[in-house]
Backbone bond lengths (Angstrom), bond angles and torsions (degrees), N, CA, C in turn:
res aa  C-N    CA-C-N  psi(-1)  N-CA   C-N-CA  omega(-1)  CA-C   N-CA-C  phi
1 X - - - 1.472 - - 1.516 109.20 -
2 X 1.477 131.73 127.92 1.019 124.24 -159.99 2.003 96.46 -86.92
3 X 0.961 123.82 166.54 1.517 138.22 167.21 1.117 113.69 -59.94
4 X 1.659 156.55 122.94 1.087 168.27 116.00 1.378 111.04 18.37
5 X 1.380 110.51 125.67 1.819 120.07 -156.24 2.020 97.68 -60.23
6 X 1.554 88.04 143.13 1.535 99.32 178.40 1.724 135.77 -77.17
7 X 0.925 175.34 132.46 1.003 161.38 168.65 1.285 114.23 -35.56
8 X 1.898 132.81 132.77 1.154 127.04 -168.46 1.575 94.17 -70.92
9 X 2.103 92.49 146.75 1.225 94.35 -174.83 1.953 106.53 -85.14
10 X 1.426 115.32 161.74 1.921 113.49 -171.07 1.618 99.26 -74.35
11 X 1.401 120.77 -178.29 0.959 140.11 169.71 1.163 98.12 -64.26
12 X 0.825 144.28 -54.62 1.472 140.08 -106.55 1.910 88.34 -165.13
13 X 1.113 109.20 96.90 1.829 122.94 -169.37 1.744 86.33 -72.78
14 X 1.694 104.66 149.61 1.905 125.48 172.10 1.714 71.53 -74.46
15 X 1.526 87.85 157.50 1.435 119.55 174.16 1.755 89.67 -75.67
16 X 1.175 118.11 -42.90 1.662 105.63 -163.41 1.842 99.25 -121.61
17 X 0.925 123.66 91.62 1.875 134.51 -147.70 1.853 78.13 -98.90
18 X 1.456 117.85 159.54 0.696 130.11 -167.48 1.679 93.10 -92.65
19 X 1.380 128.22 136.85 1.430 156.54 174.95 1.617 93.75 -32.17
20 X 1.522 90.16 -69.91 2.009 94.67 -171.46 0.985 137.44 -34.81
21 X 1.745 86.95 -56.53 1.962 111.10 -176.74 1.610 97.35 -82.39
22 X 0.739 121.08 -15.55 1.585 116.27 164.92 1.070 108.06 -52.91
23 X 0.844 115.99 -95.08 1.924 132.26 179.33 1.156 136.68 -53.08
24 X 1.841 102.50 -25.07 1.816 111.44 142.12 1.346 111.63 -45.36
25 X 1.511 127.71 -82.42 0.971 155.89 -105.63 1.979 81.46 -102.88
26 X 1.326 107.83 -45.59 2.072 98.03 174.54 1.670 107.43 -75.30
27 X 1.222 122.94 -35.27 1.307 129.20 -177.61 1.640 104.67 -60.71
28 X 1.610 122.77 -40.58 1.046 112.72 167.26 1.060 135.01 -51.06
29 X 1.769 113.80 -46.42 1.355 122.67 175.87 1.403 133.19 -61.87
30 X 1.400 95.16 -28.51 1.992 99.76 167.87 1.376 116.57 -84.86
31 X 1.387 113.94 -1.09 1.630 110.92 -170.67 1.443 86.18 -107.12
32 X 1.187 142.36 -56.72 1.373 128.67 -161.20 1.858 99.91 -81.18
33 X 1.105 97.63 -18.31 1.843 98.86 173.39 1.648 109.19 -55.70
34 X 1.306 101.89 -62.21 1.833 119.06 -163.50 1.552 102.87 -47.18
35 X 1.264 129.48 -54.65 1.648 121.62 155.75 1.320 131.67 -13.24
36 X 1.571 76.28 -66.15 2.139 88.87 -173.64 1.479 88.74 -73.19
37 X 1.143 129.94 -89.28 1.831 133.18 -158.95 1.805 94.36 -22.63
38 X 1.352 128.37 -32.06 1.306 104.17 -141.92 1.836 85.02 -123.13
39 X 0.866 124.37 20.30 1.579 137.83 134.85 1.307 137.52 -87.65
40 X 1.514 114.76 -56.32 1.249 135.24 170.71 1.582 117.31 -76.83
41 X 1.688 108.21 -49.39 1.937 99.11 -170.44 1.583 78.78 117.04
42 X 1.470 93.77 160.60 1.529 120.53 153.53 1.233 113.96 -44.15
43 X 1.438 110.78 -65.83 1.827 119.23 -175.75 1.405 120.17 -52.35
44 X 1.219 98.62 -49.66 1.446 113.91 -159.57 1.995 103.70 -88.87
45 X 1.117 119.96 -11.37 1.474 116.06 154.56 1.286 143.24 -65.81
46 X 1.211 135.99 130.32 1.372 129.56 -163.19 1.898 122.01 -104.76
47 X 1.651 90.90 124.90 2.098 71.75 -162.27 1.524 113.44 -58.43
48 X 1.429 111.79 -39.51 1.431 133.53 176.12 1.963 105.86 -43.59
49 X 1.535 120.45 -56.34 1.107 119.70 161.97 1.984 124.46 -48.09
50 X 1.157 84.96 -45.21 1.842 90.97 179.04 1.699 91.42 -73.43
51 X 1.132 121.69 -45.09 1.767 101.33 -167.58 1.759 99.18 -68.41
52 X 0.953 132.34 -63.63 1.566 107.93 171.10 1.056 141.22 -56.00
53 X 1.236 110.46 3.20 1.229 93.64 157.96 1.742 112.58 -107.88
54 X 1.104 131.25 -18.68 1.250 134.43 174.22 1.952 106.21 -72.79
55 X 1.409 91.88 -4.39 1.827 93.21 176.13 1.717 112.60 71.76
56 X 1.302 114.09 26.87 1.301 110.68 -176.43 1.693 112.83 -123.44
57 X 1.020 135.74 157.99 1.319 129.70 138.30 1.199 129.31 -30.17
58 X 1.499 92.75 151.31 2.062 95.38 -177.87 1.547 108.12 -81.54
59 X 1.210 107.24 0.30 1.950 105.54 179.81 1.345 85.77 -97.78
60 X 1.271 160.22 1.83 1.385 164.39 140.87 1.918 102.62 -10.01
61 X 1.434 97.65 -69.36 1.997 121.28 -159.50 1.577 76.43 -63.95
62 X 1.732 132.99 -56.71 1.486 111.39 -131.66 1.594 95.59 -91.31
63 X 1.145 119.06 -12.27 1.814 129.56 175.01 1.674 111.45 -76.33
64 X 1.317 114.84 -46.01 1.225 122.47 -178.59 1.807 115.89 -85.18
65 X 1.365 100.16 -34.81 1.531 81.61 -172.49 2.315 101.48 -148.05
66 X 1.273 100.91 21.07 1.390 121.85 164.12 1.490 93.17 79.03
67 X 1.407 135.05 -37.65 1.637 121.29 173.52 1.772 90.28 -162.74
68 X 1.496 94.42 -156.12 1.144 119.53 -153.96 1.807 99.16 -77.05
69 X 1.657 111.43 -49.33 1.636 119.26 167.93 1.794 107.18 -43.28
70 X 0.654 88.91 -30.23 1.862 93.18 -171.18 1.353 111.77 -79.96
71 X 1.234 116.72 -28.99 1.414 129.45 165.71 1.272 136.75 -80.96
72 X 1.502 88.26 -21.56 1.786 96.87 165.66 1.734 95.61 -95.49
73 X 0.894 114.60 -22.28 1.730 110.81 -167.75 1.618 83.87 -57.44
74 X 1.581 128.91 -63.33 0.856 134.49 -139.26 1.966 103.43 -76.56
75 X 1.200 120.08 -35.36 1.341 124.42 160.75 1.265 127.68 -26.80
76 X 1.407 101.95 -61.55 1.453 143.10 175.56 1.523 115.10 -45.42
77 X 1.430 105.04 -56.92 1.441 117.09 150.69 1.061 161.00 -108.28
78 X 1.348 101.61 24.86 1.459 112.83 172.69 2.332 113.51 -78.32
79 X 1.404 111.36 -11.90 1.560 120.50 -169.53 1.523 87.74 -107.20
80 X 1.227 143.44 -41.27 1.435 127.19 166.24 1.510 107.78 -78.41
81 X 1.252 153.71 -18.77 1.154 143.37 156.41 1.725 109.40 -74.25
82 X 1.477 130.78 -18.83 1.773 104.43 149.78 1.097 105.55 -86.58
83 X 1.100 148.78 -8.78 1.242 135.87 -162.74 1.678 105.84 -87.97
84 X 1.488 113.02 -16.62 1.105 113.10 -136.15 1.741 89.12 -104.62
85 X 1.568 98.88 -22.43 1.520 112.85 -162.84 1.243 112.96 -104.68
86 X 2.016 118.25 4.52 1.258 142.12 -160.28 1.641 82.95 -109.73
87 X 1.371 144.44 -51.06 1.024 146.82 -173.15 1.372 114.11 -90.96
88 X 1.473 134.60 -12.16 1.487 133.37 -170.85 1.534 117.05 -46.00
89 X 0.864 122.40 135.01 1.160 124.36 175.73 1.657 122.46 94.07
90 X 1.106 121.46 16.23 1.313 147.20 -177.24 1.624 107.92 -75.76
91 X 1.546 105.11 -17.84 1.363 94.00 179.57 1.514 125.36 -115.51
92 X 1.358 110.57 15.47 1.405 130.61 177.47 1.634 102.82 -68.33
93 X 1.829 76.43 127.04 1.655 102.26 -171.05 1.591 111.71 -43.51
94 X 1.215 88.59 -33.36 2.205 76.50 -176.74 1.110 134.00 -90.92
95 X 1.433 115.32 8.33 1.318 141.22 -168.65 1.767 100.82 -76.95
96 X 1.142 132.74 131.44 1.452 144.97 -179.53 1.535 98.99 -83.77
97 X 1.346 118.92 128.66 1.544 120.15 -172.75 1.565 105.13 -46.20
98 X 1.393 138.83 -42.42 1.214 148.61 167.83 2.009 98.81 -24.33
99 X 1.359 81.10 -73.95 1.577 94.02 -155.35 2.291 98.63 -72.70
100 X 1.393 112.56 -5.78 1.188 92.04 155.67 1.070 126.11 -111.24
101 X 1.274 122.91 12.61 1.731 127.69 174.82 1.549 102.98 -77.90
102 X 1.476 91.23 -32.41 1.628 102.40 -171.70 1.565 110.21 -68.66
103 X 1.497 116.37 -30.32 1.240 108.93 178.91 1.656 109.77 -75.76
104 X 1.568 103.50 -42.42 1.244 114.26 -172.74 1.821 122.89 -43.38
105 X 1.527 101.10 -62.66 0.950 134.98 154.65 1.571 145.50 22.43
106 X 1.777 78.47 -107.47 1.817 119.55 168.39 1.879 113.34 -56.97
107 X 1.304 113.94 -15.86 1.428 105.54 174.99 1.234 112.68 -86.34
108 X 1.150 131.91 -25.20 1.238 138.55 168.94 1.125 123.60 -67.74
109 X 1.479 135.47 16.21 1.375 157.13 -113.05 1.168 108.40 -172.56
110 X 1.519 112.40 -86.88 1.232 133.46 169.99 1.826 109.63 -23.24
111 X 1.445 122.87 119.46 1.847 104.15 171.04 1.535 96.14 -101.87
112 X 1.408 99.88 159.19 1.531 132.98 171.65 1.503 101.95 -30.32
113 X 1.433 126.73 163.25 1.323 124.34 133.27 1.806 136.11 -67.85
114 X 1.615 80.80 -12.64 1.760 90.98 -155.94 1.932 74.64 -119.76
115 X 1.792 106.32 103.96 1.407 87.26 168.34 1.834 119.37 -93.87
116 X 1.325 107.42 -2.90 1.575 110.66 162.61 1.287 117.62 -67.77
117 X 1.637 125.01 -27.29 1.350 113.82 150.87 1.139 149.62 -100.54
118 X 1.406 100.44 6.45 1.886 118.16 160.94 1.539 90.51 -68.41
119 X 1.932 122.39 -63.29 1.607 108.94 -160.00 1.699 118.96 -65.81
120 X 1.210 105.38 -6.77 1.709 109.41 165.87 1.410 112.70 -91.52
121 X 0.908 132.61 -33.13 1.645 143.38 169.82 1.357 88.96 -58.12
122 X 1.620 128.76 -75.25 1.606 103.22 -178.18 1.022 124.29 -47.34
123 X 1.373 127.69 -58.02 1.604 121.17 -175.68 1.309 110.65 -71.73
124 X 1.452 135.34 36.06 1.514 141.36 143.59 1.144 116.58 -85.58
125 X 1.874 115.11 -47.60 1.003 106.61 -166.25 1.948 111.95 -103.51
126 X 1.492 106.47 9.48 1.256 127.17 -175.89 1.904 85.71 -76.53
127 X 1.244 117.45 -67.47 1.341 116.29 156.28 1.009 134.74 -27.54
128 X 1.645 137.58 -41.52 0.907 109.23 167.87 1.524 116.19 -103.50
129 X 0.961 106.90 0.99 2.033 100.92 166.13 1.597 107.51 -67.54
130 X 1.436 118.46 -17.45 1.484 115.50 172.95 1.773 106.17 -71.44
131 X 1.469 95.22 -55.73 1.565 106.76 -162.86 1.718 105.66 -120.68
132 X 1.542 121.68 72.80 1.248 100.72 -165.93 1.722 116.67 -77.82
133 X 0.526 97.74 142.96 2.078 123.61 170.72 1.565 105.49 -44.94
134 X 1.206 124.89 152.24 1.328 127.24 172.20 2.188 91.49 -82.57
135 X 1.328 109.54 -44.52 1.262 104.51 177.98 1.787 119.02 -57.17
136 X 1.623 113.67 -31.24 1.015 120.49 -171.25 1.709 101.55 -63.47
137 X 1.712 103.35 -38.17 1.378 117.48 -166.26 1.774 113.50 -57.88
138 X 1.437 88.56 -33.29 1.494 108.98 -173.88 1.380 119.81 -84.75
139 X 1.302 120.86 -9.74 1.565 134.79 167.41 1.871 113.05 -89.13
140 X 1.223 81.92 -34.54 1.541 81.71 -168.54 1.755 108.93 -87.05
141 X 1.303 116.68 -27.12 1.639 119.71 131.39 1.605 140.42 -14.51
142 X 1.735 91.59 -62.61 1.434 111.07 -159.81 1.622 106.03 -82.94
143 X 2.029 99.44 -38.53 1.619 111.94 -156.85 1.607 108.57 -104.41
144 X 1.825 98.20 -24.82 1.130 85.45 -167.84 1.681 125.71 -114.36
145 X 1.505 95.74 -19.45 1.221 100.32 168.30 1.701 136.59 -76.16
146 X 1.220 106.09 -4.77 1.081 127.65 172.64 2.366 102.91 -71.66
147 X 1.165 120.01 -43.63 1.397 129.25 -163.50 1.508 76.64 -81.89
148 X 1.200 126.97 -86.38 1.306 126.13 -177.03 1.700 128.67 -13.91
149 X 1.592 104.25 -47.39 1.294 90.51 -153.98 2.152 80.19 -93.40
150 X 1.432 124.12 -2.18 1.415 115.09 171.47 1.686 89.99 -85.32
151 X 1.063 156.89 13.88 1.666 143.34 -179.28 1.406 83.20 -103.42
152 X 1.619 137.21 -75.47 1.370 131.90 167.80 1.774 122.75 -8.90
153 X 1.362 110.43 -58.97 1.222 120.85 -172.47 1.366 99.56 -68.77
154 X 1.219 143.09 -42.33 1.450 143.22 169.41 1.247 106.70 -60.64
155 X 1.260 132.59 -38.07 1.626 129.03 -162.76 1.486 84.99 -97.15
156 X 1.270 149.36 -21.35 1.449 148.32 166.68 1.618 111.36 -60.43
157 X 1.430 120.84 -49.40 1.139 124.42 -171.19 1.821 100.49 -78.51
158 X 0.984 119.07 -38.36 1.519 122.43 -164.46 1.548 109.50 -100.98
159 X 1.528 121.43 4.77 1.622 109.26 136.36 1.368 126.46 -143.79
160 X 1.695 96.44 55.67 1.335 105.56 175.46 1.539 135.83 75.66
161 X 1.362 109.35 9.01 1.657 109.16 177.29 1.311 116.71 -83.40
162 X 0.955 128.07 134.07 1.466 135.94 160.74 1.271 101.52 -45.79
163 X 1.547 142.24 -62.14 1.188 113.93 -148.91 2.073 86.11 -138.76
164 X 0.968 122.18 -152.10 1.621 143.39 -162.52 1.898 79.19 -127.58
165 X 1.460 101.91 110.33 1.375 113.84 165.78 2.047 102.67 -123.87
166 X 1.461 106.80 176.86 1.583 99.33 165.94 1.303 117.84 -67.92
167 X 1.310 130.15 -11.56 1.517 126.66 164.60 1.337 124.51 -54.32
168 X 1.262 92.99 -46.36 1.704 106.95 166.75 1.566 127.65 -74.97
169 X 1.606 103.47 -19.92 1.389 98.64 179.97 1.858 102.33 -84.78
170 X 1.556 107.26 -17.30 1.442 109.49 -164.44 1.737 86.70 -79.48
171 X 1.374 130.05 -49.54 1.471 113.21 172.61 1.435 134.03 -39.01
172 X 1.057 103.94 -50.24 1.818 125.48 -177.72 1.796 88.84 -70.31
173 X 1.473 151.50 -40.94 1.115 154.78 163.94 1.960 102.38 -39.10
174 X 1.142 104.99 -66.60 1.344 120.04 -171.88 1.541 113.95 -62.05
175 X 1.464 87.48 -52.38 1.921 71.09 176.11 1.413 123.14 -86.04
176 X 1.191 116.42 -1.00 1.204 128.20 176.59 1.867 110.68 -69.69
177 X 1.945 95.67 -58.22 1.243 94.48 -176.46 1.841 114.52 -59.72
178 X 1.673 114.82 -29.76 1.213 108.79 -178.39 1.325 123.48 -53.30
179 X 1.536 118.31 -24.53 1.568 125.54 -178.42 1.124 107.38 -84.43
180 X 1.587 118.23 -45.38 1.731 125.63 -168.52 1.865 108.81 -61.51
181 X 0.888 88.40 -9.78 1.137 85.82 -178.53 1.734 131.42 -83.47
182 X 1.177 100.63 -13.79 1.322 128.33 149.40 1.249 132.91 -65.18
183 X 1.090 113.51 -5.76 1.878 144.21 163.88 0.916 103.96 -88.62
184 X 1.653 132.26 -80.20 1.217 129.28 -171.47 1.468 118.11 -79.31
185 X 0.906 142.69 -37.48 1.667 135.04 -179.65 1.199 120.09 -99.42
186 X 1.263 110.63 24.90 1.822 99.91 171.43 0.549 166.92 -86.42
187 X 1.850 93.95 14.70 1.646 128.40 -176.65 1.771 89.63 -100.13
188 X 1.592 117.99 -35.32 1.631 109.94 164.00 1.612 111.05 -41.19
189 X 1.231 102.33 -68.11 1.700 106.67 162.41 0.921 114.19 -15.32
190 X 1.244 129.27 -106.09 1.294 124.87 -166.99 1.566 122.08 -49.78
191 X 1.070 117.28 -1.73 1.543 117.48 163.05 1.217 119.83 -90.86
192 X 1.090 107.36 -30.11 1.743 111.69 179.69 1.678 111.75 -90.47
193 X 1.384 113.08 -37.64 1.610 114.95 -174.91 1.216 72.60 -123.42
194 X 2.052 123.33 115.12 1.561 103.11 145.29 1.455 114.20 -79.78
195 X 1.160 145.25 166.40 1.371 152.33 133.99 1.185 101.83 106.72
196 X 1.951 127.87 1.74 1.482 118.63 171.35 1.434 115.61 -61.42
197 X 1.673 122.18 -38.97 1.216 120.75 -157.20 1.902 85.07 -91.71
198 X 0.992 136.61 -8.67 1.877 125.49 -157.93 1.683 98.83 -113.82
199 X 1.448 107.16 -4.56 1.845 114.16 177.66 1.681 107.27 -73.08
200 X 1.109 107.09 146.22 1.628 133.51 -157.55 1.919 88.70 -55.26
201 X 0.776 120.76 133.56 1.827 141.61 153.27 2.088 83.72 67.77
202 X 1.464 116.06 46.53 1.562 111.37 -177.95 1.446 102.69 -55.59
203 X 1.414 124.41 -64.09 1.200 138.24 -151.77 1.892 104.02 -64.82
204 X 1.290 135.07 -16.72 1.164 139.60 115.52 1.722 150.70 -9.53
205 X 1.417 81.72 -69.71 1.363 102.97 172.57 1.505 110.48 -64.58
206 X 1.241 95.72 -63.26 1.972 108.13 -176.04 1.433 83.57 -36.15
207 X 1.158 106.14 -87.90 1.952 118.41 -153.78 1.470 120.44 -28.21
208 X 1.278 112.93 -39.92 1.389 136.37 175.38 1.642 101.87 -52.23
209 X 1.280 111.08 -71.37 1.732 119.08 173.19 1.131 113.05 -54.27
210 X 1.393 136.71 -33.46 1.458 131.97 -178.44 1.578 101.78 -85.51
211 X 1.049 121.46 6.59 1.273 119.06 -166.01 1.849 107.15 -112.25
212 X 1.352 98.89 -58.82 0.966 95.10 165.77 1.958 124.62 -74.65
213 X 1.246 103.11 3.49 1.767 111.52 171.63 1.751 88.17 -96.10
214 X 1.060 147.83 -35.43 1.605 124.39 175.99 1.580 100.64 -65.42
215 X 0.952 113.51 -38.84 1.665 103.67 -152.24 1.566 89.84 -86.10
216 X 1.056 129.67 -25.21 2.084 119.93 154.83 1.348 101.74 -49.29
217 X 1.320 125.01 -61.80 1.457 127.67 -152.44 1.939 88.54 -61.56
218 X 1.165 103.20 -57.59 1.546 107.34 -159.91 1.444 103.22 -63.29
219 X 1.617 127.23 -20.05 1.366 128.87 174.65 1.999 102.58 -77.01
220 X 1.019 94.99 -44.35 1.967 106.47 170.17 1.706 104.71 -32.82
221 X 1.539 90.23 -66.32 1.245 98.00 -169.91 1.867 117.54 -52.34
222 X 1.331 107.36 -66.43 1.635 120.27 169.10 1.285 116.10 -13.12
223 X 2.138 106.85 -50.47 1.545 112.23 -155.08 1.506 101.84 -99.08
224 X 1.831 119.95 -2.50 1.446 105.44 162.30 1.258 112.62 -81.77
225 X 1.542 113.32 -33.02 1.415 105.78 -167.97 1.581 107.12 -59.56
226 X 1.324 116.37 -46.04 1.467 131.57 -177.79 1.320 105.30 -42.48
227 X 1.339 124.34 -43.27 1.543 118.45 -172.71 1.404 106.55 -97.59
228 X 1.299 124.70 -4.72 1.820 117.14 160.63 0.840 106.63 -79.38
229 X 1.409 141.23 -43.26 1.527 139.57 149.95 0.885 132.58 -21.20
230 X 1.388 130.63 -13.90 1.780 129.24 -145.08 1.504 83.78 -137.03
231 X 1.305 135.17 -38.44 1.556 152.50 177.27 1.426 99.78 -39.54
């Protein structure tokens, strides 16, 4: 459910703006933004359209996020920054691969509250895996390669590599895509399995199977390296 429309923001921002309407008033703009961007495109969106409907002024985009790039930057990352903070800590050394797949995992699982803005969030970023953005390029840099290359270091320690090779990046690929996929196709889902994702404690169940299918894959992995070793 999105938050209750904000007060237009002034020309001219208080030096000390109240916390709330702050963060109402930007939270609006990326939620009623992600629609338009992910219909229209970057180009083809209008800031003037996104400020009415987010109920704000058009000095709104250049106060909150310096222009219009900044506003899609911020779109862009607001679903890998929960996602990112739904799984944190997944890579703490004492964690048993079990119990960090499990953290890893389950967010990828978990659906939105707001499913009109999970299915526009996909078709944003369904868009840009067709046509990516120099901005898209620059998020997925900043937000994402950083989680990635700590999922590697876990899948490094837990089947034996000395170092982060493409074997390992093709693992962390695989189990990744096996969960993500629960993001993007889950209206396939429900056409193909009805009532898997709507069955009593589902979001459970799934995780459990994807969980114990990484820790095969990650046992896969262990017993090739083991036998190039032995070669």
């Amino acid at each position: 459910m999105h938050p209750s429309p904000s007060p237009s923001v002034a020309q001219d921002a208080p030096v000390e703006p109240d916390v709330q309407r702050v963060l109402t008033a930007r939270d609006q703009l990326v939620l009623h933004a992600t629609p338009i961007f992910a219909n229209k495109g970057f180009a083809g969106a209008s800031t003037r359209e996104i400020c009415d409907a987010a109920g704000v002024n058009l000095s709104a985009i250049r106060y909150y996020f310096g222009d219009k790039a900044g506003l899609y930057r911020a779109v862009l990352e607001r679903p890998i920054g929960e996602m990112t903070a739904a799984f944190a800590g997944f890579d703490a050394a004492h964690l048993s691969l079990e119990q960090a797949l499990r953290i890893l995992l389950r967010p990828f699982v978990d659906s939105n509250d707001d499913d009109a803005l999970e299915a526009q969030t996909m078709r944003l970023y369904l868009r840009e895996m067709i046509e990516p953005s120099e901005i898209f390029r620059e998020v997925v840099g900043r937000a994402v390669v950083p989680s990635h290359m700590a999922m590697c270091e876990v899948l490094a320690r837990h089947s034996g590599a000395a170092q982060i090779d493409d074997e390992i990046h093709q693992l962390a690929f695989a189990l990744v895509a096996m969960a993500h996929d629960y993001c993007m196709s889950r209206e396939f889902m429900k056409m193909l399995a009805p009532g898997m994702l709507d069955r009593p404690n589902a979001t459970t169940h799934i995780v459990d199977r994807l969980v114990d299918y990484g820790i095969a894959l990650v046992s896969a992995e262990q017993q090739r390296r083991a036998r190039t070793a032995g070669n």
